[in-house]
N, C-alpha and C positions, 0 to 999 in steps of 0.2 A: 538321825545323822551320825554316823561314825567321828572318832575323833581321832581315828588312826592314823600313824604319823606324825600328830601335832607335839611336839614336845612342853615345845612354850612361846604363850600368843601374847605376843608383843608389836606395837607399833611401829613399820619399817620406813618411814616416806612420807612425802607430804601428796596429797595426791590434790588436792587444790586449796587455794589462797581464798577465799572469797574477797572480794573491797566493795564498799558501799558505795554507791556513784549516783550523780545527777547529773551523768552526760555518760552512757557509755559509750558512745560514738568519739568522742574525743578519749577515753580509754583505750579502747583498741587501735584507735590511732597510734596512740605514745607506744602501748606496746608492740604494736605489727611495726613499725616504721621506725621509733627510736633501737628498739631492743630484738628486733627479729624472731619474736615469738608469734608463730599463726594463729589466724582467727580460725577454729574448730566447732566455736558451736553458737551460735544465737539464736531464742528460742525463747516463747511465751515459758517464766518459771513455773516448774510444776508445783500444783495445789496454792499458788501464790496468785488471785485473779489480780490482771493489768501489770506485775512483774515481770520484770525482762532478765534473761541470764546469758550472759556471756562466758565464754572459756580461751585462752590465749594458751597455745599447747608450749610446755618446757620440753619435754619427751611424750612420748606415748603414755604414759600414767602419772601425770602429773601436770597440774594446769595452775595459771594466776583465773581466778574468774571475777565476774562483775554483777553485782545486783542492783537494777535499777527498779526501783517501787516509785509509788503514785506519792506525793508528799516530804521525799529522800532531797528536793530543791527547796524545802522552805525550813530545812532543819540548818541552822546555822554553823558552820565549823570554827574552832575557835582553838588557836596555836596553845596550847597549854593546859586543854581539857578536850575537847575531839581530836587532836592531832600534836604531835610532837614537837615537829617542825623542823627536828634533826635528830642524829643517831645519839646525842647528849640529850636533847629534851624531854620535857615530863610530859605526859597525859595519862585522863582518870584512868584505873585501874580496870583494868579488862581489854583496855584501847590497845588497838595494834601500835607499838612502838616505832619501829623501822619492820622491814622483811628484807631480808640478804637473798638474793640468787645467784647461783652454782654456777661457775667455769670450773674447766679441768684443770688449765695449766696456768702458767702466770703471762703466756703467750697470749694465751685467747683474752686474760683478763685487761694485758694492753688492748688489743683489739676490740675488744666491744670499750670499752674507754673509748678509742678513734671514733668508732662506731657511734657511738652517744653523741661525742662532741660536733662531729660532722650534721648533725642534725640542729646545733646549734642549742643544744643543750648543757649545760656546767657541770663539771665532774669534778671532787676534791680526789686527791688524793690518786697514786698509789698507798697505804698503809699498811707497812707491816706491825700486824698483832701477835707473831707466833704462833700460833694456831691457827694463822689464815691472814692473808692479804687480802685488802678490799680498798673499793671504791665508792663514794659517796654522791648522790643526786637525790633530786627530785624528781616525782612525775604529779601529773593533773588532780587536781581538786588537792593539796597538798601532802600527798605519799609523799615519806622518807624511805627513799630506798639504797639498795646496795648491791653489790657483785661481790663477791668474793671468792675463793682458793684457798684449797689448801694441800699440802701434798704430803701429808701421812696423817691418817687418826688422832684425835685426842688425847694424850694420858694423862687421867683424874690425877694421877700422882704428881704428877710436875701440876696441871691448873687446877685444881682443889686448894684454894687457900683457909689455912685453918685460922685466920684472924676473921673473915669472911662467914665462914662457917661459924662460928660463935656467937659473930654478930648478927645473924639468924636465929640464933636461937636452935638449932640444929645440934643436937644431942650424939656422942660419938655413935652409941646403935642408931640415931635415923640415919647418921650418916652411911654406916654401913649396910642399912637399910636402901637408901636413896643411888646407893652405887651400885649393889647387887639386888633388883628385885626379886620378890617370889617369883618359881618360874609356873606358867599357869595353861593346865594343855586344853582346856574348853571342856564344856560336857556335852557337844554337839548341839550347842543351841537352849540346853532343857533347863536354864538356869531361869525362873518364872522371876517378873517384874516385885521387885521386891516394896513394901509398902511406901508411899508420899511419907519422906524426912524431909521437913522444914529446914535441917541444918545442912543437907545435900545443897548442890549446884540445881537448878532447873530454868528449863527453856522458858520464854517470859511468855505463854501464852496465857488467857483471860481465862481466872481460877477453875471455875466452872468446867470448863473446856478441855484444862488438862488432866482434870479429874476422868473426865468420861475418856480423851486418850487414853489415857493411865491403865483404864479399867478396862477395857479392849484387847485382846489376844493377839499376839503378834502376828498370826496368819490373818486376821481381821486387818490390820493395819497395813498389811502387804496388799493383800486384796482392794483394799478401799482408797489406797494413796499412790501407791505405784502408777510411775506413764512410763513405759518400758519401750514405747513407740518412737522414734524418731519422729520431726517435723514434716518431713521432705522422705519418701519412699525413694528408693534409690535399688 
């Protein structure tokens, strides 16, 4: 595989949300009806037997989705360790905090505002943060969500605080590390599965299992897990 072209591969998007549910049906509800995003895709999840997956479209490459499993109703939610419970609260560390969704202007951002409320849903706020205006609600099984705008880019230099930065722990090179990454053009792929570090991130599958993943060739792993088929021929 050529890497011609590539300068530097970088992440550009979100291209979906996942959220854990024990009702996606009242999920898609909130978002098809409160929020005016369509239902796109539901669909037994792949390699996941008795999961269900759902996709609620933002634009064309870019979705909120929903994973409903077998057991995800008898796991308890709890305001301050699975869930936040607002765009200030705490939960354990890895837990999705809040998620902000995109308007263009501060028009539309009234508008889906109406939009929300009309449904008989609570909305705080207009807030101006500088860097973007937002709105605050809830949705089902307790998401902290938001809307927000903004109308020109970020500059590190005006919100980069360096009391903040310190207080991290953030060293002047990480910092200027952390604001200009290495740029990185790929080697088309050829880059082999580097050995199980204990002190890396990994997926929580049952030890055994992701050993033998691990040990498995990527075209092995394409071949053997890939559902590339839609539900529904069309």
């Amino acid at each position: 595989m050529s890497t011609q072209g590539l300068s530097n591969v970088r992440i550009n998007g979100v291209h979906h949300l996942a959220i854990s549910t024990a009702d996606i049906k009242a999920q898609i509800e909130f978002f098809s009806d409160v929020l005016g995003a369509e239902l796109e895709a539901l669909f037994w999840m792949h390699g996941v037997p008795g999961g269900w997956h759902g996709f609620c479209r933002l634009n064309d490459f870019c979705s909120v989705a929903f994973v409903q499993l077998q057991g995800n109703d008898e796991i308890e939610s709890t305001v301050g360790v699975t869930h936040a419970g607002s765009g200030a609260g705490r939960s354990a560390p890895g837990t999705m905090q809040h998620v902000a969704f995109n308007v263009d202007t501060h028009e539309e951002l009234l508008a889906i505002r109406d939009r929300i409320r009309s449904k008989g849903v609570n909305v705080i706020g207009h807030i101006d943060h500088g860097m973007c205006t937002s709105i605050y609600f809830a949705g089902p099984e307790g998401l902290t969500l938001e809307v927000a705008t903004s109308t020109e880019a970020i500059d590190p230099d005006a919100w980069i605080d360096p009391e903040v930065v310190a207080l991290a722990g953030i060293s002047p090179e990480e910092l200027e590390r952390y604001k200009a990454p290495a740029p990185f053009a790929g080697e088309g792929g050829a880059v082999p599965q580097p050995p199980l570090d204990p002190s890396k991130p990994h997926l929580n599958y049952p030890p055994q299992r992701y050993e033998q993943v691990l040990a498995m060739s990527d075209d092995e792993i394409t071949k053997l897990s890939s559902y590339a088929e839609p539900p529904v021929q069309v």
